[in-house]
C-alpha positions as CSV (number, residue, x, y, z in Angstrom):
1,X,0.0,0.0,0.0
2,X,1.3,3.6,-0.8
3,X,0.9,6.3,1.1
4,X,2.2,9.8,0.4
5,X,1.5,12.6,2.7
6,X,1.0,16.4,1.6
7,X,2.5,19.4,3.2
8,X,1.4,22.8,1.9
9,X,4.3,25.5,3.3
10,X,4.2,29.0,3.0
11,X,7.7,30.4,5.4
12,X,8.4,27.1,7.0
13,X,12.0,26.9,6.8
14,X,12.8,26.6,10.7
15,X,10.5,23.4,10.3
16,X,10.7,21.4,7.1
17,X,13.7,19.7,7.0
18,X,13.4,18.2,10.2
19,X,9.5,17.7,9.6
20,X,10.5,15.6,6.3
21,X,13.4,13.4,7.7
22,X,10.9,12.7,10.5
23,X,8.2,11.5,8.3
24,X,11.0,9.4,6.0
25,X,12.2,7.7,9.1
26,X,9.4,6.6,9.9
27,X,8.8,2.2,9.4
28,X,5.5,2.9,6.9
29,X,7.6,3.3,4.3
30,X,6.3,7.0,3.1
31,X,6.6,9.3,0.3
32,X,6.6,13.5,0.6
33,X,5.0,15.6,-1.4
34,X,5.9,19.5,-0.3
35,X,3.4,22.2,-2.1
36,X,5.1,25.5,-1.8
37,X,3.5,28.8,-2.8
38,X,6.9,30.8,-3.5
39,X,7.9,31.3,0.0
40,X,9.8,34.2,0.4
41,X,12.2,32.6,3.1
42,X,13.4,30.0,0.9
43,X,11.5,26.8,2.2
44,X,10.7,25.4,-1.7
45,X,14.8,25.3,-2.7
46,X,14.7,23.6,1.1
47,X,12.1,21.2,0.3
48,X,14.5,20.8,-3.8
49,X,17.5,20.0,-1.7
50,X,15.5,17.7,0.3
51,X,14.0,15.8,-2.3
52,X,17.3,15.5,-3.8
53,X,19.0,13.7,-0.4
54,X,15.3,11.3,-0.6
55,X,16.6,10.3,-3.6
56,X,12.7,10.3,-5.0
57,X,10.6,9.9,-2.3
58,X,10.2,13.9,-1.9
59,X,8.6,15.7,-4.5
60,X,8.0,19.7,-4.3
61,X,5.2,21.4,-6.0
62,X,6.0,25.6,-6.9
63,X,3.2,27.6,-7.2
64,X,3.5,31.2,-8.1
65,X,2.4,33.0,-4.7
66,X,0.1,32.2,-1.7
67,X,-3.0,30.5,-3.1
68,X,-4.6,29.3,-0.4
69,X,-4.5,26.1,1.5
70,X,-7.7,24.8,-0.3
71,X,-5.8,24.7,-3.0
72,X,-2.9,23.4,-2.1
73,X,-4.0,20.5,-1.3
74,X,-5.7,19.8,-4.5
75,X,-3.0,19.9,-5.8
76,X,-1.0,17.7,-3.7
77,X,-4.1,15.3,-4.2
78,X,-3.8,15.3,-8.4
79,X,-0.3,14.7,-7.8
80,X,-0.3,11.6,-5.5
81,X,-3.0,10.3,-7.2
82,X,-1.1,10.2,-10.3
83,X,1.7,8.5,-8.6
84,X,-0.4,5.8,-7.5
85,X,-1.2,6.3,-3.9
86,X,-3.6,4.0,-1.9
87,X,-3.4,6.3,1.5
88,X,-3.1,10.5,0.7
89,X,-2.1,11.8,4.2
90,X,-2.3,15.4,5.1
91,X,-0.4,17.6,8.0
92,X,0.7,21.2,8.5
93,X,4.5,21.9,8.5
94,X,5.0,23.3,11.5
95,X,4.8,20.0,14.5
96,X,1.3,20.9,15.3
97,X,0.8,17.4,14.0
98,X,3.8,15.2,15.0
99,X,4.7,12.3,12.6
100,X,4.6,9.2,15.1
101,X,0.8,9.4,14.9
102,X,0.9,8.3,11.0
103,X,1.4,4.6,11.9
104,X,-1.4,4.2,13.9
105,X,-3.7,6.8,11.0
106,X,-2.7,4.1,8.4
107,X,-3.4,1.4,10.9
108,X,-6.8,2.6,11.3
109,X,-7.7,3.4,7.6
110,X,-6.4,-0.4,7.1
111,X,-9.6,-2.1,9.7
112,X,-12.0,-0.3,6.7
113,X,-12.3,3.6,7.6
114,X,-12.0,5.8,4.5
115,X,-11.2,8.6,5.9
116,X,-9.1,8.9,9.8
117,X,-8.8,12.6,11.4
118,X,-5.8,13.0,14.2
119,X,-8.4,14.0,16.0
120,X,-8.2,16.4,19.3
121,X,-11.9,15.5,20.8
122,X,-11.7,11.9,21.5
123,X,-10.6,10.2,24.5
124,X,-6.5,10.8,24.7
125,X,-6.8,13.5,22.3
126,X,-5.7,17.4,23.5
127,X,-3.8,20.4,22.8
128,X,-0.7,21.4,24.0
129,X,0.8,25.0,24.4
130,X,-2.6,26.7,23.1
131,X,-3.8,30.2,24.4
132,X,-7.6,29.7,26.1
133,X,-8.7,32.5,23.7
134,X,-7.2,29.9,20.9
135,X,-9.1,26.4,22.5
136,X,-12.5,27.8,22.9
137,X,-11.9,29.5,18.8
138,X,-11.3,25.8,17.9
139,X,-14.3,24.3,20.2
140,X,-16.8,26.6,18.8
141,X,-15.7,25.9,15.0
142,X,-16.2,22.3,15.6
143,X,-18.9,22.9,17.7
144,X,-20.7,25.2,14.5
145,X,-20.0,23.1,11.6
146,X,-21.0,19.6,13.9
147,X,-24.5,21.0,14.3
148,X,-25.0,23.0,11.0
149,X,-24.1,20.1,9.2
150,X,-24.6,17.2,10.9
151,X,-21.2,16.1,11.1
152,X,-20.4,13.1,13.1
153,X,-16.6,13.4,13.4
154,X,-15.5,15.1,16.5
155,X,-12.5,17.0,15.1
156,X,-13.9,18.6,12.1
157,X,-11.2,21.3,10.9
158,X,-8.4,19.1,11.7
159,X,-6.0,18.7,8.5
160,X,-4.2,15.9,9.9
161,X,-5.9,13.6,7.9
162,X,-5.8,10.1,6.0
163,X,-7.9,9.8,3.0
164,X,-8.4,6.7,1.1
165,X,-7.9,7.2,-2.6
166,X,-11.0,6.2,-3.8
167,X,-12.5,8.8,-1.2
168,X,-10.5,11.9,-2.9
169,X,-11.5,10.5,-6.6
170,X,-15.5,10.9,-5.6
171,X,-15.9,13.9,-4.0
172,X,-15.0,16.2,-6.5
173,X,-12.4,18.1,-5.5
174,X,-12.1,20.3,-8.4
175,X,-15.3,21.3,-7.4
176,X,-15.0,22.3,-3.9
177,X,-15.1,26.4,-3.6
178,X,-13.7,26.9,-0.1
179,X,-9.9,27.8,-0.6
180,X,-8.6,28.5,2.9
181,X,-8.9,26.1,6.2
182,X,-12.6,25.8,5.3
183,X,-11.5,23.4,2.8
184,X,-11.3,20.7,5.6
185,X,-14.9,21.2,6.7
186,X,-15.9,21.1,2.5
187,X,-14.2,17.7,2.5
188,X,-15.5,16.0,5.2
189,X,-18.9,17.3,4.8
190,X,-18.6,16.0,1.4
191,X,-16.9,12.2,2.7
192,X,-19.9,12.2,4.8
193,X,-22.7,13.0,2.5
194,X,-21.1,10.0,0.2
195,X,-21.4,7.0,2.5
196,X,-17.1,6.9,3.1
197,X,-16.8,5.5,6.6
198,X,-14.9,8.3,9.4
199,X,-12.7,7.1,12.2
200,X,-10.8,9.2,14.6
201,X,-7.4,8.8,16.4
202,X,-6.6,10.5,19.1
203,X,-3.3,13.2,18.7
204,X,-2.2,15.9,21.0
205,X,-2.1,19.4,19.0
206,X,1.2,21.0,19.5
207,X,1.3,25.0,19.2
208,X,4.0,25.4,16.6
209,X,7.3,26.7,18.3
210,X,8.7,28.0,15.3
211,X,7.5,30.3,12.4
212,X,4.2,32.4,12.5
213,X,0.7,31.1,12.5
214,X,-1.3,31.7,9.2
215,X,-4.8,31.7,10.9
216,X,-6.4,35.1,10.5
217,X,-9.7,36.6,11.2
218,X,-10.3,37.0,7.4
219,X,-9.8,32.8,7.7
220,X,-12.5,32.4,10.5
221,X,-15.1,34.3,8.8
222,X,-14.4,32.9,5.6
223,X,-14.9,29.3,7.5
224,X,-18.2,31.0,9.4
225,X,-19.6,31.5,5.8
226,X,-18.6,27.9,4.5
227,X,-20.2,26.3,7.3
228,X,-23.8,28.1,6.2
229,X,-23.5,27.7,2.8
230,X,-23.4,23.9,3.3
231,X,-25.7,24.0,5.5
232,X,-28.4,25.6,3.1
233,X,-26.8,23.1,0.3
234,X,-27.7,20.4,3.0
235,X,-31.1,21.4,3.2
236,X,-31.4,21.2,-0.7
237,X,-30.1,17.5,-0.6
238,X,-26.6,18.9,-2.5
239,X,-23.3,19.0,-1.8
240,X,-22.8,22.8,-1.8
């Protein structure tokens, strides 16, 4: 079974180098795919050197400028599709989601779950090193979209995520509009509405030590306005 993971970066150079020798140490045998949207601090020639020391199991994706995490990760998804991947992982860059939870993400995908969420909000799941401004933000996201939409997953905007292959080629992820974090929620709302069976494992969240978070109030009300456009699309029987 082959399992790539995606890692959008935008100014991640303190991070991704260890991030990636982390993840290729790791006995599950993974490939990297780094999608890089012209960071100014030099992280995508990082990421080049990198997948030339892999010697292939790296690859990095340039983009022109900061497109959006949405998007990102579409792209990382046509691109390990392509390659062949059974298992399409994603994860920030920045430790928030530490790689020795992958093993037991693949180990859960492979007892028949489609799609597994590092989750925070199941038993032996948490946050670490988060502001209580910052852990009631996240509780009332998951707490909005979980009711709006009827979501069963506890941990709905996590991006630590394994998605089956087959899950990615029948939502239509060309078609999903949300471009930002709200992306997550799209996806899982969509996973959901298609039958693909959710599991959840638990993670502790890590507030990155290095680098500057990209969550901005322009990202939370984009999310706000995600979440109730779904929800009306739910009402309608569509996907959104």
């Amino acid at each position: 079974m082959k399992a790539i993971v995606i890692i959008p970066t935008y100014n991640e150079k303190e991070n991704i180098a260890s991030l990636v020798r982390q993840l290729l140490d790791l006995p599950v045998g993974l490939e990297i795919i780094v999608v890089d949207d012209n960071s100014p601090d030099g992280t995508g020639e990082l990421a080049d050197a990198l997948a030339v020391e892999s010697g292939g199991r790296v690859q990095v994706i340039h983009r022109p400028g900061k497109l959006g995490l949405g998007t990102a990760y579409v792209a990382g998804f046509r691109q390990a599709l392509a390659a062949g991947a059974d298992h399409v992982l994603t994860m920030d860059a920045d430790f928030s989601h530490n790689p020795r939870y992958i093993p037991a993400m693949l180990e859960k995908a492979s007892r028949g779950y489609d799609l597994v969420i590092g989750s925070r909000y199941v038993p032996g799941g948490g946050a670490s090193g988060c502001t209580a401004p910052r852990i009631l933000l996240s509780w009332g996201a998951n707490g909005f979209a979980r009711t709006m939409l009827g979501l069963r997953a506890r941990d709905t905007t996590a991006g630590f995520r394994c998605y089956r292959r087959e899950v990615l080629e029948s939502v239509g992820i060309d078609e999903i509009r949300s471009s930002g974090y709200s992306f997550l929620i799209e996806m899982l709302y969509r996973a959901q509405r298609r039958g693909w069976q959710v599991g959840e494992v638990p993670i502790v969240f890590d507030n990155r030590q290095l680098g500057q978070s990209k969550i901005s109030r322009h990202e939370i009300l984009r999310a706000q306005q995600t979440v109730l456009r779904l929800a009306w699309a739910r009402l309608w029987g569509r996907d959104g």
